[in-house]
VOFI-172401 format. One record per atom (N, C-alpha, C): residue number from 1; chain; atom name; z, y, x. Coordinates in Angstrom, 1 decimal. Layout:
BEGIN
<resi=NUM chain=A name=CA pz=Z py=Y px=X>
...
//
This chain:
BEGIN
<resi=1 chain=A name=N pz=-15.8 py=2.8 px=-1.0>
<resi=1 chain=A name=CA pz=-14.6 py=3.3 px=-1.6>
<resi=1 chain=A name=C pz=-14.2 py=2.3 px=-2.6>
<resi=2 chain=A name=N pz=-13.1 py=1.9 px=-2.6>
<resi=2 chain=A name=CA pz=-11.9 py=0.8 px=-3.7>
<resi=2 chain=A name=C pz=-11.5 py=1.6 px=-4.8>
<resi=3 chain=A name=N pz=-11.9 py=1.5 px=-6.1>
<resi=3 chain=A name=CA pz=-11.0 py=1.8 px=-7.0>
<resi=3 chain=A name=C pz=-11.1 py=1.1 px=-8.1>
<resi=4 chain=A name=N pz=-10.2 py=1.6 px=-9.0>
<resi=4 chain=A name=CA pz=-9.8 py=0.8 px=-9.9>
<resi=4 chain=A name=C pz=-9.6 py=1.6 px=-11.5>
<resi=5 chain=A name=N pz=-10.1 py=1.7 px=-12.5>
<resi=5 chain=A name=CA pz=-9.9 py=2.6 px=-13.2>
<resi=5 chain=A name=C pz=-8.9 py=2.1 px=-14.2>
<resi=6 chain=A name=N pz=-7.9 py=2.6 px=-14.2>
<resi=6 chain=A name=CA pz=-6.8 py=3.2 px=-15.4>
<resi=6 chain=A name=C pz=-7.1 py=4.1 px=-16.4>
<resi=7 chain=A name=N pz=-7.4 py=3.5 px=-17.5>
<resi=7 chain=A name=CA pz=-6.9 py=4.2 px=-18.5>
<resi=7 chain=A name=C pz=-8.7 py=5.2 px=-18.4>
<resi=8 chain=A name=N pz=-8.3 py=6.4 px=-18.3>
<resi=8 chain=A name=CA pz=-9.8 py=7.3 px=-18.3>
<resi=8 chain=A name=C pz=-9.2 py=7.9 px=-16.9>
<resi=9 chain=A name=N pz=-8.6 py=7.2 px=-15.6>
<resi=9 chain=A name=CA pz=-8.3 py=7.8 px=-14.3>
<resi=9 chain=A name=C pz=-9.3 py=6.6 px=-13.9>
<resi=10 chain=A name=N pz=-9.5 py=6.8 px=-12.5>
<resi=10 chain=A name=CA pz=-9.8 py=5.7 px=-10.8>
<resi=10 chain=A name=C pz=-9.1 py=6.2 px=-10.3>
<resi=11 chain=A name=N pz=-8.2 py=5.1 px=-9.6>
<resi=11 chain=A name=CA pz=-7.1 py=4.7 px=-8.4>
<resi=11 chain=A name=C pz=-7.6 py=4.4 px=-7.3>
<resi=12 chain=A name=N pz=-7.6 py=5.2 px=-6.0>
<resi=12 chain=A name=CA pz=-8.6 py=4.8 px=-4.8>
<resi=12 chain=A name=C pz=-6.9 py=4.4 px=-3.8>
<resi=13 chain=A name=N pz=-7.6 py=3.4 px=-2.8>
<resi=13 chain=A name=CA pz=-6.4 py=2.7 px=-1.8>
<resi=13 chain=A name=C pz=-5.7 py=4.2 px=-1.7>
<resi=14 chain=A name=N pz=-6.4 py=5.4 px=-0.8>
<resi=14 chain=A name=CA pz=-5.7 py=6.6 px=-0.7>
<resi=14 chain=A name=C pz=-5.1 py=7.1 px=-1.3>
<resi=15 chain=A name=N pz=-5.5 py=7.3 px=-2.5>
<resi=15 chain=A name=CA pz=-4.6 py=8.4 px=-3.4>
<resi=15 chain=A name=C pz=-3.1 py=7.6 px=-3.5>
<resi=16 chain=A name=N pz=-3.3 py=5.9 px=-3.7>
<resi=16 chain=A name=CA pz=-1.8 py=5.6 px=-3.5>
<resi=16 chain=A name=C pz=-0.9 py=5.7 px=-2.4>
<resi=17 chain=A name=N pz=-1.8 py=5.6 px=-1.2>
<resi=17 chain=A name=CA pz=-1.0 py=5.6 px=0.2>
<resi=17 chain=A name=C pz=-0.3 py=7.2 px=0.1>
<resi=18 chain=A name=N pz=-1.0 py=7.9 px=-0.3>
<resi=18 chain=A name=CA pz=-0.9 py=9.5 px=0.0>
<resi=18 chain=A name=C pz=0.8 py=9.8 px=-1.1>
<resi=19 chain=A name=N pz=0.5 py=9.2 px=-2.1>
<resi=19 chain=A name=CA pz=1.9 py=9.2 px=-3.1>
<resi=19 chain=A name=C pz=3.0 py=8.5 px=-2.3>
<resi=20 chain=A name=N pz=2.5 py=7.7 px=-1.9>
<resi=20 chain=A name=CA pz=4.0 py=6.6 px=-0.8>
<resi=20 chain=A name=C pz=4.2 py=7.0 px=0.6>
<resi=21 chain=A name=N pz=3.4 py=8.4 px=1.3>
<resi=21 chain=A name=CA pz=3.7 py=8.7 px=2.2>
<resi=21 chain=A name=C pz=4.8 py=10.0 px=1.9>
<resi=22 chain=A name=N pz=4.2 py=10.6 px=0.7>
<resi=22 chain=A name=CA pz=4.5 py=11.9 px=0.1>
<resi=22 chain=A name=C pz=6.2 py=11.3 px=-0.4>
<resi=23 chain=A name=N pz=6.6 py=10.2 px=-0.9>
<resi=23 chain=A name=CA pz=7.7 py=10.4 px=-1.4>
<resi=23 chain=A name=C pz=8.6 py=9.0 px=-0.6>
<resi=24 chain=A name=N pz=7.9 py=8.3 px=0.4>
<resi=24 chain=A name=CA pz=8.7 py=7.7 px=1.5>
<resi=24 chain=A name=C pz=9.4 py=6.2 px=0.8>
<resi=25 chain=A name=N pz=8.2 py=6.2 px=-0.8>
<resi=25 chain=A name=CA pz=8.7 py=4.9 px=-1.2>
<resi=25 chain=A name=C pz=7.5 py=4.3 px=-1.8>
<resi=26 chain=A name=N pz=7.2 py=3.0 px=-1.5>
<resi=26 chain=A name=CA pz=6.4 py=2.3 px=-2.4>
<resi=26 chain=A name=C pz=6.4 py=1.5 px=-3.4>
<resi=27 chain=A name=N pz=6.8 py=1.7 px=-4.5>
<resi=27 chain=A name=CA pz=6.8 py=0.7 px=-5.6>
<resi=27 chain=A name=C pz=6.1 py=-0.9 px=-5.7>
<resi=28 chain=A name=N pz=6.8 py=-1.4 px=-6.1>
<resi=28 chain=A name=CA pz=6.3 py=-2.9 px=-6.6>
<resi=28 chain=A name=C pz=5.1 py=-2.9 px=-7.4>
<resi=29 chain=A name=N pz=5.1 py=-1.5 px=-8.2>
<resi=29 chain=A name=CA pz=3.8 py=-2.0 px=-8.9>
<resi=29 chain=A name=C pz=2.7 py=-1.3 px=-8.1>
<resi=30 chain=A name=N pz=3.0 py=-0.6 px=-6.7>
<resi=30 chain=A name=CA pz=1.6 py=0.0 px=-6.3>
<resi=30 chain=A name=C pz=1.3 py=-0.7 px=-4.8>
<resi=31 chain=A name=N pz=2.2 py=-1.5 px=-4.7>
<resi=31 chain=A name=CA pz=2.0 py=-2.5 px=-3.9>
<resi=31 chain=A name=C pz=1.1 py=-3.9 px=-4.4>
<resi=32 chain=A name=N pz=1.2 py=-3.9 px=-5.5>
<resi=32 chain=A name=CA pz=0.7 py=-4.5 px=-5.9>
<resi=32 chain=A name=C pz=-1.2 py=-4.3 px=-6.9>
<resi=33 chain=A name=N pz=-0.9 py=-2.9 px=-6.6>
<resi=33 chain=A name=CA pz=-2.4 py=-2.1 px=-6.9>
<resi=33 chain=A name=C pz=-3.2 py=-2.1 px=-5.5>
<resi=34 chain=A name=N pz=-2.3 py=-2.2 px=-4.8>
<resi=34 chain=A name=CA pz=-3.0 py=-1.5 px=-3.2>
<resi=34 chain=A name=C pz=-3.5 py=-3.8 px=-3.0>
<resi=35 chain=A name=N pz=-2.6 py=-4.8 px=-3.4>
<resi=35 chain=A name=CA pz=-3.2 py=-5.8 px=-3.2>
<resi=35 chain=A name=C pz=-4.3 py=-6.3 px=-3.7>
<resi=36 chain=A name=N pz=-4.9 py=-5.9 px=-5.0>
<resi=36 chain=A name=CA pz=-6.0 py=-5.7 px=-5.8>
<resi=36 chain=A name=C pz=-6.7 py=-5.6 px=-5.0>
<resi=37 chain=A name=N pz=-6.7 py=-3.8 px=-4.9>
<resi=37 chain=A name=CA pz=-7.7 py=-3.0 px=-4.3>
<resi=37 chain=A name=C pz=-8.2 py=-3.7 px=-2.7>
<resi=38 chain=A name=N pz=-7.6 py=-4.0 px=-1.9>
<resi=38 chain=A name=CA pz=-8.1 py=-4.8 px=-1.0>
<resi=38 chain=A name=C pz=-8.5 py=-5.9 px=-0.8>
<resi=39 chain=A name=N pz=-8.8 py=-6.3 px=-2.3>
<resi=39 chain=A name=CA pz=-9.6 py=-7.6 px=-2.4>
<resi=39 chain=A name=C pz=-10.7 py=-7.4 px=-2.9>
<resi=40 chain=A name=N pz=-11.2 py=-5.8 px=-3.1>
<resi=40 chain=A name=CA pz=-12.3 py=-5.4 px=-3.5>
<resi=40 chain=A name=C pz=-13.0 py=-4.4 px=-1.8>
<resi=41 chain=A name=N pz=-14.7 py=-4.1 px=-2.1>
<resi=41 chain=A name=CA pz=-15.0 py=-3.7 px=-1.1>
<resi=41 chain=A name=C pz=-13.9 py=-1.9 px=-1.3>
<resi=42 chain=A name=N pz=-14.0 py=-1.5 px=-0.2>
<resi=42 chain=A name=CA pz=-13.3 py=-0.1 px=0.3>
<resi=42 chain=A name=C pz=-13.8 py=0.3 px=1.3>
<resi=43 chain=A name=N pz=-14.0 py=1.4 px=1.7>
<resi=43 chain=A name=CA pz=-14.4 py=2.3 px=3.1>
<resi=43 chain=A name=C pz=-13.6 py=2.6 px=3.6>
<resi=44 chain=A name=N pz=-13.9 py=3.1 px=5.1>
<resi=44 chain=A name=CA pz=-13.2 py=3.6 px=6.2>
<resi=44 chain=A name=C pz=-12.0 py=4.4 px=5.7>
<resi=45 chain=A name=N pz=-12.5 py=5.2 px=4.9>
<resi=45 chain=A name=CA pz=-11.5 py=6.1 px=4.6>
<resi=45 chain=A name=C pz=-10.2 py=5.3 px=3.9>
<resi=46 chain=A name=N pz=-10.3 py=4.6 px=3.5>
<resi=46 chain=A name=CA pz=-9.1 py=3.9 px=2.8>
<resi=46 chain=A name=C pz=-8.6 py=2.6 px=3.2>
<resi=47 chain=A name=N pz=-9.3 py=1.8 px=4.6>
<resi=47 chain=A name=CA pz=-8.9 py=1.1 px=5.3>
<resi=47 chain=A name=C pz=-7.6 py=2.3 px=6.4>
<resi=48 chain=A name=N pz=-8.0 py=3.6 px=6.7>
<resi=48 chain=A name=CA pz=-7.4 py=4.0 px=7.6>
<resi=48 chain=A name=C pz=-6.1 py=4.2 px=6.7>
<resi=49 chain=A name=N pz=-6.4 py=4.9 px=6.0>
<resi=49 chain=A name=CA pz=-5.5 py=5.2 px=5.0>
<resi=49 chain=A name=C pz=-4.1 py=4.6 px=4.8>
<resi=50 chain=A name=N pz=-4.9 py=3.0 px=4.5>
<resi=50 chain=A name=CA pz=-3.5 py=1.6 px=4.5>
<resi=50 chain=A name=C pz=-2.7 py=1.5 px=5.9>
<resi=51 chain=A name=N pz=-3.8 py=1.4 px=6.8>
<resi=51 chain=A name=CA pz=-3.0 py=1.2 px=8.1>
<resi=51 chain=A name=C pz=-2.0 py=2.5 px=8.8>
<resi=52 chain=A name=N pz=-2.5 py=3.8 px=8.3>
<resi=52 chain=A name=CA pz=-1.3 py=5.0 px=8.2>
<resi=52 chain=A name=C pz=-0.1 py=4.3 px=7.6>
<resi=53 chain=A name=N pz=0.0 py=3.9 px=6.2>
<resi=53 chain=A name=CA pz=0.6 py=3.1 px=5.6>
<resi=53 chain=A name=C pz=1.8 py=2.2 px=6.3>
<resi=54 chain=A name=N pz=0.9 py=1.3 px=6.6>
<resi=54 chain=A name=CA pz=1.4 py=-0.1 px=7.5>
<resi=54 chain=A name=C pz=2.4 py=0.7 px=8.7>
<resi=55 chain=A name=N pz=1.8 py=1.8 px=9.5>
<resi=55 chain=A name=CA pz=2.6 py=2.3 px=10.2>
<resi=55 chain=A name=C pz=4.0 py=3.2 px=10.0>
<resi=56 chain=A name=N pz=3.9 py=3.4 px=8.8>
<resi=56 chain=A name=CA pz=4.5 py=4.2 px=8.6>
<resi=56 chain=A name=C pz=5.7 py=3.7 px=8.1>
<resi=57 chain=A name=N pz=5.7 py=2.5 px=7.3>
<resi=57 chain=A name=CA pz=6.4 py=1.7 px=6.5>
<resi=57 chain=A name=C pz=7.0 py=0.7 px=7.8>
<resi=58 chain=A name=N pz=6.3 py=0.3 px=9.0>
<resi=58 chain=A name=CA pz=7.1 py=-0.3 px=10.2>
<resi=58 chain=A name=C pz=7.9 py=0.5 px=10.8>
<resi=59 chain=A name=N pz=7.9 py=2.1 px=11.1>
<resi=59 chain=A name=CA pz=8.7 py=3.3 px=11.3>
<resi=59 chain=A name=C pz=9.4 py=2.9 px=10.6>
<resi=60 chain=A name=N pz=9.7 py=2.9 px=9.2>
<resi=60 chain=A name=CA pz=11.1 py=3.2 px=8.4>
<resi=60 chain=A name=C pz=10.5 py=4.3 px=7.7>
<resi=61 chain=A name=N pz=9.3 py=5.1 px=7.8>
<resi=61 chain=A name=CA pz=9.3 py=5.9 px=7.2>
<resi=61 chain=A name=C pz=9.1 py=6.2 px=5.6>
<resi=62 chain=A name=N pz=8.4 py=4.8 px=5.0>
<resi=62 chain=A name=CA pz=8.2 py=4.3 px=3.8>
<resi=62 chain=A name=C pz=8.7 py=3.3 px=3.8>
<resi=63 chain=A name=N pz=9.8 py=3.2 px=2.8>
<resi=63 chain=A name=CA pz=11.0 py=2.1 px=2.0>
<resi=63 chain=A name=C pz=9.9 py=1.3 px=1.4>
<resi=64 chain=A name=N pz=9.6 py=0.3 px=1.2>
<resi=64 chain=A name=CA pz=9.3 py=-0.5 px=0.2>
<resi=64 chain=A name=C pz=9.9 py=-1.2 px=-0.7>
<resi=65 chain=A name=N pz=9.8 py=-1.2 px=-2.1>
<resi=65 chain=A name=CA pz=11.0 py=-1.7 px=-3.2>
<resi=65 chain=A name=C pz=11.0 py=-3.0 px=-3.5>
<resi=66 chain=A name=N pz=9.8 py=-3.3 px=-3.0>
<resi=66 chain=A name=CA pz=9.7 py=-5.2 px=-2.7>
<resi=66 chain=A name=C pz=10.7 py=-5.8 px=-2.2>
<resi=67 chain=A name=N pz=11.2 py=-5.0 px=-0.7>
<resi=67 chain=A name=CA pz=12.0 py=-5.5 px=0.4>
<resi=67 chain=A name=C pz=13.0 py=-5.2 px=-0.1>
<resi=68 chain=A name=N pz=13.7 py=-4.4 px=-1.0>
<resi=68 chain=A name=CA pz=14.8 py=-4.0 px=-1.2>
<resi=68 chain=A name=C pz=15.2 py=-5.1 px=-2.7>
<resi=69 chain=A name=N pz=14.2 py=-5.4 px=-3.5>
<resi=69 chain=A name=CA pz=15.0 py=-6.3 px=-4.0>
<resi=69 chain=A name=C pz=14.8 py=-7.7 px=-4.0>
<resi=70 chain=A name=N pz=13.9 py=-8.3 px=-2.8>
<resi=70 chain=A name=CA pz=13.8 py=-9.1 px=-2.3>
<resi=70 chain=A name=C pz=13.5 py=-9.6 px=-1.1>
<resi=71 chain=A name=N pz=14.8 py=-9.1 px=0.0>
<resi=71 chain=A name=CA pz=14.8 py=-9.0 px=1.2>
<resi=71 chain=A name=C pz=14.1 py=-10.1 px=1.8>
<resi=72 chain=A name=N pz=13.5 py=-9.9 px=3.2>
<resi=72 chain=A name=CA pz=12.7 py=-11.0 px=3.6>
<resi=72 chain=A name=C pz=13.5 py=-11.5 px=5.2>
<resi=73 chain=A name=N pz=14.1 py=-12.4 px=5.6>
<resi=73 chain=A name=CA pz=14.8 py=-12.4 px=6.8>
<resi=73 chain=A name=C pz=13.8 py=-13.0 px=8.2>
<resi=74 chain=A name=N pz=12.8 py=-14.2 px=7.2>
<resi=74 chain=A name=CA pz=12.3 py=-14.5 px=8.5>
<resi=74 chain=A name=C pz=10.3 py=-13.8 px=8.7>
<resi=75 chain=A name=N pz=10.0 py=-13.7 px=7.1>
<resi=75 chain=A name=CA pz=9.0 py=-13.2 px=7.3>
<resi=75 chain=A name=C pz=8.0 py=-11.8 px=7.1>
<resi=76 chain=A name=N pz=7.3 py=-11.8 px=7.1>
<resi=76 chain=A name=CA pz=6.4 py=-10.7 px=7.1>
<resi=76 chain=A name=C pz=6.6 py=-10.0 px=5.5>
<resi=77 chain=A name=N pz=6.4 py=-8.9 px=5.8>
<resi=77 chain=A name=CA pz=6.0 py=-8.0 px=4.5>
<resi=77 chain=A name=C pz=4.9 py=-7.9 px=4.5>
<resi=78 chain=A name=N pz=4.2 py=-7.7 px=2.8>
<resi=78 chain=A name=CA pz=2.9 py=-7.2 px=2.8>
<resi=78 chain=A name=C pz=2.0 py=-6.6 px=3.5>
<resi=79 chain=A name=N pz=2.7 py=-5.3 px=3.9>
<resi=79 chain=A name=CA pz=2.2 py=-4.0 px=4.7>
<resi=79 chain=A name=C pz=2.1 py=-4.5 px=6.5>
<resi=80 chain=A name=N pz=2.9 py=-5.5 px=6.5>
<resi=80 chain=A name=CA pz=2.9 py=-6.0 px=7.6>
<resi=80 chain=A name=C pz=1.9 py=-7.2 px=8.0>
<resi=81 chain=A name=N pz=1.8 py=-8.0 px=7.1>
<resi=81 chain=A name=CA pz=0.1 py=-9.0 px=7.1>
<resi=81 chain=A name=C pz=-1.0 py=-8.4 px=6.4>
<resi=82 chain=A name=N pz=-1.4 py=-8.1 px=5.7>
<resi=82 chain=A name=CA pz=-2.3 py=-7.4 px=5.3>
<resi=82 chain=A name=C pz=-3.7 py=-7.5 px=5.8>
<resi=83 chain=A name=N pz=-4.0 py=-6.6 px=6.6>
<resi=83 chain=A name=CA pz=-5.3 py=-6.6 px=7.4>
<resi=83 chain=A name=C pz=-5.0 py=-7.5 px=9.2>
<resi=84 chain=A name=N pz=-5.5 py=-8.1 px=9.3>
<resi=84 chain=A name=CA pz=-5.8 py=-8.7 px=10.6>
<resi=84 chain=A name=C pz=-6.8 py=-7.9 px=11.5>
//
């Protein structure tokens, strides 16, 4: 399990994927929590989690705010390299 503690909270990969599936957007700054967090160990459950994620965000289903204010023409998005 990945987390990260805030404040007197822990941030696990999931609970952020589950907020950016729940509201169909991902912010800059939890795009940038979720790149932390996968530079730390994490489990199954939150490797699946990202790749829900990744899928969902190649649908169109999740906007990412990265891409919107810094469109990418020829390359990859985060959600899109990420895990190999």
């Amino acid at each position: 399990m990945s987390s990260r503690t805030l404040g007197t909270s822990t941030v696990l990969i999931r609970e952020i994927v589950q907020q950016a599936l729940t509201s169909g957007f991902l912010t800059i700054e939890a795009e940038n929590l979720l790149r932390e967090l996968l530079t730390t160990k994490y489990d199954s459950e939150d490797l699946n989690a990202f790749m829900l994620l990744q899928k969902a965000a190649m649908k169109g289903h999740v906007q990412q705010e990265s891409r919107k204010l810094y469109p990418l023409s020829t390359s990859s998005s985060f959600l899109e390299t990420s895990i190999s």
